[in-house]
PDB file with one MODEL, atoms N, CA, C and O in Angstrom:
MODEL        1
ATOM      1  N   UNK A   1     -16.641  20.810  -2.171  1.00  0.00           N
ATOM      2  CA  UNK A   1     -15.846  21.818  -2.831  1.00  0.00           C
ATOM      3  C   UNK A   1     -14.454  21.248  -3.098  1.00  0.00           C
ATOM      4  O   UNK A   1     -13.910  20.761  -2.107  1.00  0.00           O
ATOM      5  N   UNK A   2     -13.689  21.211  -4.385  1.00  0.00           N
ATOM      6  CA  UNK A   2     -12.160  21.001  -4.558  1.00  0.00           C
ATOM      7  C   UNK A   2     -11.803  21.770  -4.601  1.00  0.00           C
ATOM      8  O   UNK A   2     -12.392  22.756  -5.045  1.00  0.00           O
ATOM      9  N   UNK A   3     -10.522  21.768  -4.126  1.00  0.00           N
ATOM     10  CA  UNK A   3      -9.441  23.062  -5.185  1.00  0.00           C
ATOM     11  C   UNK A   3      -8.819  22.398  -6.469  1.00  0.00           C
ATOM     12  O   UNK A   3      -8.752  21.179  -6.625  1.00  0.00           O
ATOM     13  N   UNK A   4      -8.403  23.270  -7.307  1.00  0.00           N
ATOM     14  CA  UNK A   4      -7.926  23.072  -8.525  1.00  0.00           C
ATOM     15  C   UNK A   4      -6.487  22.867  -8.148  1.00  0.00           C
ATOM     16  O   UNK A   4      -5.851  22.112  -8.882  1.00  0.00           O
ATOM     17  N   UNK A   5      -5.860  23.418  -7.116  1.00  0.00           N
ATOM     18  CA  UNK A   5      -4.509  23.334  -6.487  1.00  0.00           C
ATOM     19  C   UNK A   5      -4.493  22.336  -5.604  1.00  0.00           C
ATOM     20  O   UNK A   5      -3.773  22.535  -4.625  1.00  0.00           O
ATOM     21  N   UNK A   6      -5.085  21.290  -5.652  1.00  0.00           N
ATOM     22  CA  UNK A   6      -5.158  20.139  -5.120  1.00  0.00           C
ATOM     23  C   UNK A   6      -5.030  20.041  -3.741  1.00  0.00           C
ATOM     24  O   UNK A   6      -4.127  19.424  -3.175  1.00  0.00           O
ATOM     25  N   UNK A   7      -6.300  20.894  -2.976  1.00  0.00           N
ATOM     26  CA  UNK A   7      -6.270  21.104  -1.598  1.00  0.00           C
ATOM     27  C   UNK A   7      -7.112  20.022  -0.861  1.00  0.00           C
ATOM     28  O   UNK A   7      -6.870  19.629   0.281  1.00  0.00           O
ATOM     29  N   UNK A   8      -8.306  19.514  -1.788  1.00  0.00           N
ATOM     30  CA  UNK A   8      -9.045  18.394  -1.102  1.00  0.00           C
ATOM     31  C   UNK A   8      -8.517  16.993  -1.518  1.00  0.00           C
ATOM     32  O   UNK A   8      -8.930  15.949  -1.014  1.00  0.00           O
ATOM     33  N   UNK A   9      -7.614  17.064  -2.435  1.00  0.00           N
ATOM     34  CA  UNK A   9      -6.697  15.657  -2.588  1.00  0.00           C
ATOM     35  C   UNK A   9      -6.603  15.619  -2.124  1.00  0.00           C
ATOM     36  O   UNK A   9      -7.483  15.002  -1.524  1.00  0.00           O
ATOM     37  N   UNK A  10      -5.285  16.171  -1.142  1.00  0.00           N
ATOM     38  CA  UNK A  10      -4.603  15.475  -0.007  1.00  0.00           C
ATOM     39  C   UNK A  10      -5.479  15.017   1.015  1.00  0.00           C
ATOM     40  O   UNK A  10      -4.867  14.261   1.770  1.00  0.00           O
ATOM     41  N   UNK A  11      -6.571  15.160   1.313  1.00  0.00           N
ATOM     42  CA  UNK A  11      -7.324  15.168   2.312  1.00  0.00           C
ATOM     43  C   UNK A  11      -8.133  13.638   2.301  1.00  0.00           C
ATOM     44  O   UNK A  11      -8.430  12.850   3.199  1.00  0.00           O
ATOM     45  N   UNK A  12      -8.324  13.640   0.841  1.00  0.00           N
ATOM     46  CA  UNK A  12      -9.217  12.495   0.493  1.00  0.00           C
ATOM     47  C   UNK A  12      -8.026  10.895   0.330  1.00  0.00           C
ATOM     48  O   UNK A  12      -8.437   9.735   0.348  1.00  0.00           O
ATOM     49  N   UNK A  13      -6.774  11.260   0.205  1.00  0.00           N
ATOM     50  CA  UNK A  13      -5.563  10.577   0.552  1.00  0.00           C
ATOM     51  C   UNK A  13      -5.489  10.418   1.099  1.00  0.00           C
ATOM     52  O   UNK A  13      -5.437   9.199   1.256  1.00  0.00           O
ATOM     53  N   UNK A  14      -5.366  11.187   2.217  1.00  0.00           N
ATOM     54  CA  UNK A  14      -5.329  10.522   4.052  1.00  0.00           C
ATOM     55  C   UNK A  14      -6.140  10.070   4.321  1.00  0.00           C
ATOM     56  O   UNK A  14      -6.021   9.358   5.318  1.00  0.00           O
ATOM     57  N   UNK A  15      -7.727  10.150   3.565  1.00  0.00           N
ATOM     58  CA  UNK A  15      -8.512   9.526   4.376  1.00  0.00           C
ATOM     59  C   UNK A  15      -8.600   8.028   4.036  1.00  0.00           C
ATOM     60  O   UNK A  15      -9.098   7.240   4.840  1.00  0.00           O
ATOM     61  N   UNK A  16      -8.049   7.579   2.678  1.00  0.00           N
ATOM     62  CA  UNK A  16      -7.950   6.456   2.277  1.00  0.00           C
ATOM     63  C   UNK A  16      -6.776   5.570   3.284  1.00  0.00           C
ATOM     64  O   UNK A  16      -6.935   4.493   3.858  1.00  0.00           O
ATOM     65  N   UNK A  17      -5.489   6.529   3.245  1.00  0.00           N
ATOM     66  CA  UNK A  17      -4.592   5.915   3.544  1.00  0.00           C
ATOM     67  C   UNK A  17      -4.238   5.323   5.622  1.00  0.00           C
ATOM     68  O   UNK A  17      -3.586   4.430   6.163  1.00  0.00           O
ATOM     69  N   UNK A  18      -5.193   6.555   6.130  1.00  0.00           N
ATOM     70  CA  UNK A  18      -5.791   5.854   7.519  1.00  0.00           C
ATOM     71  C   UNK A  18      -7.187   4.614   7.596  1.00  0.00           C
ATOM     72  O   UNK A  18      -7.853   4.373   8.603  1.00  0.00           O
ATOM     73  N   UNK A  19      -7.309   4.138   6.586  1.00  0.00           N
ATOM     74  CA  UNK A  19      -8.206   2.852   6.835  1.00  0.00           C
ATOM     75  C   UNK A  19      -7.369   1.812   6.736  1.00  0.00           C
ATOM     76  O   UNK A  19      -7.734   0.637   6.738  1.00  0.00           O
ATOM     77  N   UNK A  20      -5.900   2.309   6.622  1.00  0.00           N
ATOM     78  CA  UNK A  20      -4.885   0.617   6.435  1.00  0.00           C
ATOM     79  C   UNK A  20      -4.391   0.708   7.375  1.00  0.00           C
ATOM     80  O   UNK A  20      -3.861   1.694   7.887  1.00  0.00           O
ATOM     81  N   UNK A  21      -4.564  -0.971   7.962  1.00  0.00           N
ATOM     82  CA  UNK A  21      -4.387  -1.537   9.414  1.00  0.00           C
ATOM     83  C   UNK A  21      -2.775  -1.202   9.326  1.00  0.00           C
ATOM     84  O   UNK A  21      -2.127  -0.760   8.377  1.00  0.00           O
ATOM     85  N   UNK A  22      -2.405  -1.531  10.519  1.00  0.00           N
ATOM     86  CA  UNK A  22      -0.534  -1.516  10.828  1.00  0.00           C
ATOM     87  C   UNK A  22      -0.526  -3.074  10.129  1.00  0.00           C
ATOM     88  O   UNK A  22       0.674  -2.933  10.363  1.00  0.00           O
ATOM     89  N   UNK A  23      -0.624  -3.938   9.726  1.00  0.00           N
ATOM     90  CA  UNK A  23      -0.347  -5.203   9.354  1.00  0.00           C
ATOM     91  C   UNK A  23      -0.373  -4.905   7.788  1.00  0.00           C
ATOM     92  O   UNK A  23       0.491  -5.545   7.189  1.00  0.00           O
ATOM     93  N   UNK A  24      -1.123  -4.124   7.023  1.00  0.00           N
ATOM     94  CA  UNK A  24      -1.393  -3.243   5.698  1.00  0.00           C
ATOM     95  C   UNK A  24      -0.408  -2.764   5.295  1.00  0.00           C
ATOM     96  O   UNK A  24       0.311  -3.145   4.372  1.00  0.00           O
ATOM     97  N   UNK A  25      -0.274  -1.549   6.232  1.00  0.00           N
ATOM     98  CA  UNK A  25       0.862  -1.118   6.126  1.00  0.00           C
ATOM     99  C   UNK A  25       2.933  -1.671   6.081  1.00  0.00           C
ATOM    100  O   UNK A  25       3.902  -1.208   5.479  1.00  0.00           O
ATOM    101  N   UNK A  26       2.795  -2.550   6.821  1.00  0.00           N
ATOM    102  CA  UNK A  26       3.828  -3.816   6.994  1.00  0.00           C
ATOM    103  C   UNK A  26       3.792  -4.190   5.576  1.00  0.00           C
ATOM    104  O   UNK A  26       4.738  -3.732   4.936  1.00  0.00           O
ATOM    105  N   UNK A  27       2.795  -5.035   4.790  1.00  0.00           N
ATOM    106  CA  UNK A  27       2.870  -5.489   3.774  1.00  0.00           C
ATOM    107  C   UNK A  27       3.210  -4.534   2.545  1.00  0.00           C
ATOM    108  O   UNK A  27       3.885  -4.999   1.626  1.00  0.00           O
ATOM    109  N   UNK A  28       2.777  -3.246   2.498  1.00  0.00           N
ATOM    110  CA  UNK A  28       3.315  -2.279   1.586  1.00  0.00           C
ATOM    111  C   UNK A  28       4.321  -1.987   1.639  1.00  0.00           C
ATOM    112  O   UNK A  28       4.923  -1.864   0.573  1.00  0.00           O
ATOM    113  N   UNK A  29       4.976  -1.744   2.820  1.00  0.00           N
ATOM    114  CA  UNK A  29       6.517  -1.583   3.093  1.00  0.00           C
ATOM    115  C   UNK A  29       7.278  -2.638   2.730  1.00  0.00           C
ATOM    116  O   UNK A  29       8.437  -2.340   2.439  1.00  0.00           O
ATOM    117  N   UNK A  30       6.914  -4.052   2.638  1.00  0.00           N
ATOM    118  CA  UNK A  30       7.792  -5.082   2.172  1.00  0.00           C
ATOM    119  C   UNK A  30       7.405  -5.378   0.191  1.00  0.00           C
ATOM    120  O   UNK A  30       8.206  -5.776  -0.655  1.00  0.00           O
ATOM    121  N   UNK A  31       6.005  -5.022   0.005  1.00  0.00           N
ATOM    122  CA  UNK A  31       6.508  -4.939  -1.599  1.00  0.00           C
ATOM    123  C   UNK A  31       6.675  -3.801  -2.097  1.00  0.00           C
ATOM    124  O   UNK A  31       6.696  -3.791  -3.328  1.00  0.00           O
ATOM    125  N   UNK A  32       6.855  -2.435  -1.374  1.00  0.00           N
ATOM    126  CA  UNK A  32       7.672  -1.252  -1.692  1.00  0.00           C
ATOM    127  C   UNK A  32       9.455  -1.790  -2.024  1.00  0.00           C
ATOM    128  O   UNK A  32      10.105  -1.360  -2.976  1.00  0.00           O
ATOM    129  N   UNK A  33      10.008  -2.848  -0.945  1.00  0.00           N
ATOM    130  CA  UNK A  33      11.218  -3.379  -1.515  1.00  0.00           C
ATOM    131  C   UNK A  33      11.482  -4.039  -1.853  1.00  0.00           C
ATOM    132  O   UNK A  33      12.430  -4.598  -1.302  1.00  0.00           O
ATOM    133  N   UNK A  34      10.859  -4.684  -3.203  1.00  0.00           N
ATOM    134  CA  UNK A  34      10.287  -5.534  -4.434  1.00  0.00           C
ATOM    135  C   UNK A  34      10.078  -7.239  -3.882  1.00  0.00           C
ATOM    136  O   UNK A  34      10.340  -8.286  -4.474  1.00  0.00           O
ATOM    137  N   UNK A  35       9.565  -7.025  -2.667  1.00  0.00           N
ATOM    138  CA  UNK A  35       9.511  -8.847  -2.179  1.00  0.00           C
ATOM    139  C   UNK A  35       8.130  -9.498  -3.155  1.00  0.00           C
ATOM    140  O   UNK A  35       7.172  -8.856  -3.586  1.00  0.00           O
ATOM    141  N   UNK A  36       8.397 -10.858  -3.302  1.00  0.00           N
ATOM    142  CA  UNK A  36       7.012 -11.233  -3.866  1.00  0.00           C
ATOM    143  C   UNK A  36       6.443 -11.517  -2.713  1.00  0.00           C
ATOM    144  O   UNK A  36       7.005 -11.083  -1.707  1.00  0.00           O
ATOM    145  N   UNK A  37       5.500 -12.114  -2.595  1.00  0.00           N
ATOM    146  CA  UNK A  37       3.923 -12.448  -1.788  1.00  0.00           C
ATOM    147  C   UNK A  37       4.739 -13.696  -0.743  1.00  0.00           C
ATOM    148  O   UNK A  37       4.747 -13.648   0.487  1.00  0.00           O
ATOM    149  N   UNK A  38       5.305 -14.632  -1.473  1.00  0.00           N
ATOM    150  CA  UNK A  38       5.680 -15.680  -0.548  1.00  0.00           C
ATOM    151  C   UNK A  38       7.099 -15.433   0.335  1.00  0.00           C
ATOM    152  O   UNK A  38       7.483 -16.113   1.287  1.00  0.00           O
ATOM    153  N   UNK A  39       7.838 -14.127  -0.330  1.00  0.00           N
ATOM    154  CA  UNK A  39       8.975 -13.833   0.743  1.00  0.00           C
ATOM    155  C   UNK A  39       8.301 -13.157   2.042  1.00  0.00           C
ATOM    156  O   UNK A  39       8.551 -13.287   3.240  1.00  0.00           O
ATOM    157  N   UNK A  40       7.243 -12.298   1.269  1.00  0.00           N
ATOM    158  CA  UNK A  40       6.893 -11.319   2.463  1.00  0.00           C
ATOM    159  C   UNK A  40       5.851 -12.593   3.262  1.00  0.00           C
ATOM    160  O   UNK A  40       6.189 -12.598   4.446  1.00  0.00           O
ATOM    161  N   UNK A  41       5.315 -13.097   3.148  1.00  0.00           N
ATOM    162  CA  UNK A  41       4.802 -14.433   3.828  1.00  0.00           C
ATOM    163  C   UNK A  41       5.772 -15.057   5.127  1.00  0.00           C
ATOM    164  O   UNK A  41       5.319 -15.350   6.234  1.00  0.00           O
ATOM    165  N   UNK A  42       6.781 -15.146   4.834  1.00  0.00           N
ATOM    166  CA  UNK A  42       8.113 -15.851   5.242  1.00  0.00           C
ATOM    167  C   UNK A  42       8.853 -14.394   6.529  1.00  0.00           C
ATOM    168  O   UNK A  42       9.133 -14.509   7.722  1.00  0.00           O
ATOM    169  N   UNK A  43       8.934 -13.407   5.791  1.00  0.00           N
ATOM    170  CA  UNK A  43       9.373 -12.241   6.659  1.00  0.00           C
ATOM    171  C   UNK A  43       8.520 -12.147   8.104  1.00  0.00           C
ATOM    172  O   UNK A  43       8.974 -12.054   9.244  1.00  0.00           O
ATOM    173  N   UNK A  44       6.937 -12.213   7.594  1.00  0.00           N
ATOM    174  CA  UNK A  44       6.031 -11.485   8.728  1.00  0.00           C
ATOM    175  C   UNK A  44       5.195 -12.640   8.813  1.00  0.00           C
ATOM    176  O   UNK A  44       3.976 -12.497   8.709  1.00  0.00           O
ATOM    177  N   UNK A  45       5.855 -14.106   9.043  1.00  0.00           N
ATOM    178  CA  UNK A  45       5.103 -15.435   9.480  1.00  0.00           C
ATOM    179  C   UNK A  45       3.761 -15.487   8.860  1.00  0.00           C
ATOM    180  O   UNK A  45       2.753 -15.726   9.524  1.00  0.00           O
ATOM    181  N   UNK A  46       3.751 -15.298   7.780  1.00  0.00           N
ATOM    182  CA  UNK A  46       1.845 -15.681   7.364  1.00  0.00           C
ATOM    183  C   UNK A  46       1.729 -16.562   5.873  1.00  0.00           C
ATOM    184  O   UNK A  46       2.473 -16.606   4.893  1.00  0.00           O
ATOM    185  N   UNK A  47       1.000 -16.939   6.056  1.00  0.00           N
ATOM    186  CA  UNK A  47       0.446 -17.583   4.867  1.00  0.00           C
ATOM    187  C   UNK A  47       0.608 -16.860   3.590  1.00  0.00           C
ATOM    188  O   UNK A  47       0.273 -15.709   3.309  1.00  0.00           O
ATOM    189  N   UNK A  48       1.162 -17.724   2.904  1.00  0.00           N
ATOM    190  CA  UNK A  48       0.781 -16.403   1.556  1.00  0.00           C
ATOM    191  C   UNK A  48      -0.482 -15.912   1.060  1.00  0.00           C
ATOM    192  O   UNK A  48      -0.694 -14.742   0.740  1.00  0.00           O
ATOM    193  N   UNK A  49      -1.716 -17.326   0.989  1.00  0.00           N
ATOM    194  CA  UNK A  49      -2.857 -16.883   1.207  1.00  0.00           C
ATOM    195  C   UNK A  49      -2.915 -15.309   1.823  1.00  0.00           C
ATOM    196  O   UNK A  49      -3.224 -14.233   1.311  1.00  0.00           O
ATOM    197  N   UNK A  50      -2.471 -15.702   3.163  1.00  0.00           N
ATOM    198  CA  UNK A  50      -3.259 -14.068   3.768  1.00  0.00           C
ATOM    199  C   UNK A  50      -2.388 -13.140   2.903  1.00  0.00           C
ATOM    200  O   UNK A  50      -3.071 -12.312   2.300  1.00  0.00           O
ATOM    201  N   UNK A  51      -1.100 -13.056   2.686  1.00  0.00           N
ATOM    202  CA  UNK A  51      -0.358 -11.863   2.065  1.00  0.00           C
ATOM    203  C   UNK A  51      -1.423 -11.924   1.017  1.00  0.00           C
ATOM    204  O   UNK A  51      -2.461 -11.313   1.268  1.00  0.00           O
ATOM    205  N   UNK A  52      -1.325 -12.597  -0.177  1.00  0.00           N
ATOM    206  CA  UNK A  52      -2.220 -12.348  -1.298  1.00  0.00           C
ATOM    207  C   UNK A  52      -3.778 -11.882  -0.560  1.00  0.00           C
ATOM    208  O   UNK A  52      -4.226 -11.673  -1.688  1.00  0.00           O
ATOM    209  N   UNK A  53      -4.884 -11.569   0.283  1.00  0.00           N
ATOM    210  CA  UNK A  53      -5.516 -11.060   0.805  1.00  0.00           C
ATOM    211  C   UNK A  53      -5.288  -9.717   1.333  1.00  0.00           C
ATOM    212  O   UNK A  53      -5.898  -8.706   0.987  1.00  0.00           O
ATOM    213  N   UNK A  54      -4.421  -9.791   2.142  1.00  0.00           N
ATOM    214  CA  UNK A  54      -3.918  -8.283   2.432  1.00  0.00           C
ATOM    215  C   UNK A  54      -3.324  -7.443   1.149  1.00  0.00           C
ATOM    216  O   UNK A  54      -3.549  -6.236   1.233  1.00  0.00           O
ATOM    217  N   UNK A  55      -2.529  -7.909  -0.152  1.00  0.00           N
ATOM    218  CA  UNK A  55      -2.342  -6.793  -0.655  1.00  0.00           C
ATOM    219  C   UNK A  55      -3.718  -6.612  -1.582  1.00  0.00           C
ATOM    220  O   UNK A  55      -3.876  -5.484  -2.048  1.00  0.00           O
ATOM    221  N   UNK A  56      -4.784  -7.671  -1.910  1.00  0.00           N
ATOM    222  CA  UNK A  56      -6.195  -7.207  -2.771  1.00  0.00           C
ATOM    223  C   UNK A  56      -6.963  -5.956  -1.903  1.00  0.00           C
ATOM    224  O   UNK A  56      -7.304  -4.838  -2.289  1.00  0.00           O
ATOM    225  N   UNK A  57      -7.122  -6.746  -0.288  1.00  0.00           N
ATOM    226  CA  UNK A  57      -7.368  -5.031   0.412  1.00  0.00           C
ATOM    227  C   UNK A  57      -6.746  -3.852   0.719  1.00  0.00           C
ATOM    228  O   UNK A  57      -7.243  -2.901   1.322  1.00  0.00           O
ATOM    229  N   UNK A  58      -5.546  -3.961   0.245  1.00  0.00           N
ATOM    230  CA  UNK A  58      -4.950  -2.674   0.353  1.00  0.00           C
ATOM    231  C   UNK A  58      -5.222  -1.906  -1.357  1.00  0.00           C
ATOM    232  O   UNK A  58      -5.537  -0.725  -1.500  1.00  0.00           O
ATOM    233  N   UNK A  59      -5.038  -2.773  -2.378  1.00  0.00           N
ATOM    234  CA  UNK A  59      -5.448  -1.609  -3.303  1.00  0.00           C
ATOM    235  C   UNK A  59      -6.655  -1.243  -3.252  1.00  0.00           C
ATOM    236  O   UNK A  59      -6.848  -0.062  -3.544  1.00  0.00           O
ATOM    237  N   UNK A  60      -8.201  -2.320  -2.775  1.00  0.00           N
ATOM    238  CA  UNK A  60      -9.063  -2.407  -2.949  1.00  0.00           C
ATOM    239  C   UNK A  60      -9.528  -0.668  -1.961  1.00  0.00           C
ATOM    240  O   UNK A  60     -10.383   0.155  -2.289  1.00  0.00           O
ATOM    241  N   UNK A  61      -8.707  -0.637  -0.905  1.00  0.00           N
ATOM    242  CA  UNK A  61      -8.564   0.914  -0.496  1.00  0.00           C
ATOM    243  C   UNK A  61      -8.141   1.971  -0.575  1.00  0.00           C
ATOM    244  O   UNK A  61      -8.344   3.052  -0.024  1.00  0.00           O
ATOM    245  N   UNK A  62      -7.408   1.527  -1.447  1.00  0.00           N
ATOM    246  CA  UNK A  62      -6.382   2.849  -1.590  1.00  0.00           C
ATOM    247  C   UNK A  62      -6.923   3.107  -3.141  1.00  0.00           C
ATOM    248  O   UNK A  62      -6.651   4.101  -3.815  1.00  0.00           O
ATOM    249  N   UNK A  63      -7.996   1.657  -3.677  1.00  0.00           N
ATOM    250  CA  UNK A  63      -8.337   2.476  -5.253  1.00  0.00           C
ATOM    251  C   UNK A  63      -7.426   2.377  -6.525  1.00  0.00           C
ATOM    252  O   UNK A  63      -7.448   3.079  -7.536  1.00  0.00           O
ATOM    253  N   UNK A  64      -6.435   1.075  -6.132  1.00  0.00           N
ATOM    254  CA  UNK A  64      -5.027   1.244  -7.483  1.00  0.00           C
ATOM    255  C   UNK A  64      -5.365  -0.326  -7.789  1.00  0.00           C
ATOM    256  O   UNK A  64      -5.676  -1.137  -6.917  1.00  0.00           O
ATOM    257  N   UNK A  65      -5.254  -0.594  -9.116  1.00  0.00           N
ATOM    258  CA  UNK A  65      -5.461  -1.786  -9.900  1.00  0.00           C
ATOM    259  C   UNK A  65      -4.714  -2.917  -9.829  1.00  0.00           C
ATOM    260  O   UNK A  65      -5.179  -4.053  -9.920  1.00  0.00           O
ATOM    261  N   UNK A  66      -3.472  -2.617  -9.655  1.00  0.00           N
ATOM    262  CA  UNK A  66      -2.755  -3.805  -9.388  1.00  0.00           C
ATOM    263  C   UNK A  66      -1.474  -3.383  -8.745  1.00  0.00           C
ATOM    264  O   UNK A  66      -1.342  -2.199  -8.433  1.00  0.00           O
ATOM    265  N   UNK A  67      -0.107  -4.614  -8.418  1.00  0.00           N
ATOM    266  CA  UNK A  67       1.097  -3.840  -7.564  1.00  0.00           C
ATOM    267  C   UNK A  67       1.462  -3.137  -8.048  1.00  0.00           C
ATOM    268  O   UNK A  67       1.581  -2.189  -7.271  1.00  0.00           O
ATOM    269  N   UNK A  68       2.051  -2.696  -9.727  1.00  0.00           N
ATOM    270  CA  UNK A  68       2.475  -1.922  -9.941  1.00  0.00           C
ATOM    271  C   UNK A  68       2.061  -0.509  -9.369  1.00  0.00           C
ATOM    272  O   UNK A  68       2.747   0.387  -8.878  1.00  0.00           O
ATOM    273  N   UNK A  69       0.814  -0.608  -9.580  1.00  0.00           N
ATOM    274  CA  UNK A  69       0.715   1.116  -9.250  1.00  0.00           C
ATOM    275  C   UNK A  69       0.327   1.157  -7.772  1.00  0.00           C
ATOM    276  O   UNK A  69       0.127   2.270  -7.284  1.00  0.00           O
ATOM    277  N   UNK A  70       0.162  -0.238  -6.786  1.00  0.00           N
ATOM    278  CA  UNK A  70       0.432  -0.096  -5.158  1.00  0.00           C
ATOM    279  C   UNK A  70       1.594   0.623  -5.146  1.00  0.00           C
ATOM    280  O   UNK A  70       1.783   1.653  -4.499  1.00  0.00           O
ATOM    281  N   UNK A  71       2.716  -0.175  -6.190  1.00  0.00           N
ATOM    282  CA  UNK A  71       4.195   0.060  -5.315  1.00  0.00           C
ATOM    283  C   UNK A  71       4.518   1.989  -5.738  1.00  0.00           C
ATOM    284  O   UNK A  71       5.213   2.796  -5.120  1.00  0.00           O
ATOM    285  N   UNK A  72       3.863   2.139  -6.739  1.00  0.00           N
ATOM    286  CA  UNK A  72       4.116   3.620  -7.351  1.00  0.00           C
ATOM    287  C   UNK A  72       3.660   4.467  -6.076  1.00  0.00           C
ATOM    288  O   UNK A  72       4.362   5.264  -5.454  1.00  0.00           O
ATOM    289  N   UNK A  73       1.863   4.001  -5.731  1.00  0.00           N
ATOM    290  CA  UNK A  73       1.434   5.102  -4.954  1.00  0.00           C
ATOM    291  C   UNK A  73       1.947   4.951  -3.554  1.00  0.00           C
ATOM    292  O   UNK A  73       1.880   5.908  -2.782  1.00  0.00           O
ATOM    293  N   UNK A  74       2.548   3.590  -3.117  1.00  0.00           N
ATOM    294  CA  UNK A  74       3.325   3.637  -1.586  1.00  0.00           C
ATOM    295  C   UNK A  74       4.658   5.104  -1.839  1.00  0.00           C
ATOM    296  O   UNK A  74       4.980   6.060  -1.134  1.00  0.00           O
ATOM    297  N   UNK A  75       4.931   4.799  -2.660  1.00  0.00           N
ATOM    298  CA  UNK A  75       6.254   5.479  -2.612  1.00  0.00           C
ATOM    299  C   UNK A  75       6.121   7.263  -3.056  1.00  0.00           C
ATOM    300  O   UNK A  75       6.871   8.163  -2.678  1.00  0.00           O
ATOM    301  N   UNK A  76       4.793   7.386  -4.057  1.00  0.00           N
ATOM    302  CA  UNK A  76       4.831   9.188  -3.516  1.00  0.00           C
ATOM    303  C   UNK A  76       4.076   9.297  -2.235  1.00  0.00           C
ATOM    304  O   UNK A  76       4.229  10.456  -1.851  1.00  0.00           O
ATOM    305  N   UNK A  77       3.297   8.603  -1.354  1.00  0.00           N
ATOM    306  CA  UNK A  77       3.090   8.438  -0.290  1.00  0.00           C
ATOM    307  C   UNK A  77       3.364   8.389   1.223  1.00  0.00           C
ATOM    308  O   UNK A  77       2.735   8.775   2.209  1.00  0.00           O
ATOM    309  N   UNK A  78       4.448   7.817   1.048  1.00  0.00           N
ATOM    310  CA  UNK A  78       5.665   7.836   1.952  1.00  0.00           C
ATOM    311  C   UNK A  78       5.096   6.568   2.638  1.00  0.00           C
ATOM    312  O   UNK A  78       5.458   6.609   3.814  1.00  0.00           O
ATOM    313  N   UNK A  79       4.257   5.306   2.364  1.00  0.00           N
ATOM    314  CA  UNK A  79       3.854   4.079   2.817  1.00  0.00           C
ATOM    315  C   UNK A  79       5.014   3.111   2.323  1.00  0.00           C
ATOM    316  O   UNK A  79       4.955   1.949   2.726  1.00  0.00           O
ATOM    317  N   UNK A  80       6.142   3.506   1.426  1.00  0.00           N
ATOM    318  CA  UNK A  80       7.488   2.334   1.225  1.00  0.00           C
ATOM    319  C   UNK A  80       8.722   3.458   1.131  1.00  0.00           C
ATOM    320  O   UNK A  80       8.555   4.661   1.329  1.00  0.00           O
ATOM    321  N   UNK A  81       9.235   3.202   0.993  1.00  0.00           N
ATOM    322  CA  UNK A  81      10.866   3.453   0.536  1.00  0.00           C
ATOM    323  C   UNK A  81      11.210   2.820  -0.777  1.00  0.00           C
ATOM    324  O   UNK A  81      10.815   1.726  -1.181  1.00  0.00           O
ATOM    325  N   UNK A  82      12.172   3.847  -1.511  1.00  0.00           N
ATOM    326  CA  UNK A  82      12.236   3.086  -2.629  1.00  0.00           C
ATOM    327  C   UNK A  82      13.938   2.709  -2.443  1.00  0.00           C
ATOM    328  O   UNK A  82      14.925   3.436  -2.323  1.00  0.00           O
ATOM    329  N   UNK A  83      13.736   0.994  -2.489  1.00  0.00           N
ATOM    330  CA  UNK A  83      15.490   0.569  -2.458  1.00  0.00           C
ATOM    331  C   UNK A  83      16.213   1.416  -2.522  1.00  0.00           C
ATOM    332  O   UNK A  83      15.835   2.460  -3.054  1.00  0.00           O
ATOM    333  N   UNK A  84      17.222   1.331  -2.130  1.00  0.00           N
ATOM    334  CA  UNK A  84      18.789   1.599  -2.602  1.00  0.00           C
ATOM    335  C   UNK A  84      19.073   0.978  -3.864  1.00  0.00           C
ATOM    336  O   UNK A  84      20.193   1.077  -4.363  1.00  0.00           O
TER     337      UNK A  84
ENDMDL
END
């Protein structure tokens, strides 16, 4: 059943947005404040390899095509902050 008032959205949002690990989440929060792949690599000690891995599974869960619309849906989300 949906609502038209978007009562099972939210629901089906959270359920996406609790399958991202705390390390997921880390990485959305750093290209929520426009880092590329090899700063945020450098911030949270990893390979860029893995960054470029971690952000394909984070849209690949959350269902968004590329960063642009990661960094859109972190931020009505409350998964980034948007700069100052």
């Amino acid at each position: 059943m949906t609502d038209t008032e978007g009562g099972t959205q939210p629901k089906a949002e959270a359920a996406k947005i609790a399958t991202l690990t705390p390390r997921e989440r880390e990485v959305i929060a750093l290209v929520g404040e426009g880092l590329r792949n090899q700063q945020i690599a450098q911030r949270l000690a990893l390979s860029e390899t893995t960054v470029r891995r971690h952000v394909t599974a984070i849209c690949r869960k959350l269902g968004v095509a590329e960063r642009l619309d990661l960094i859109l849906y972190a931020y009505r989300h409350g998964l980034a902050k948007i700069p100052a």
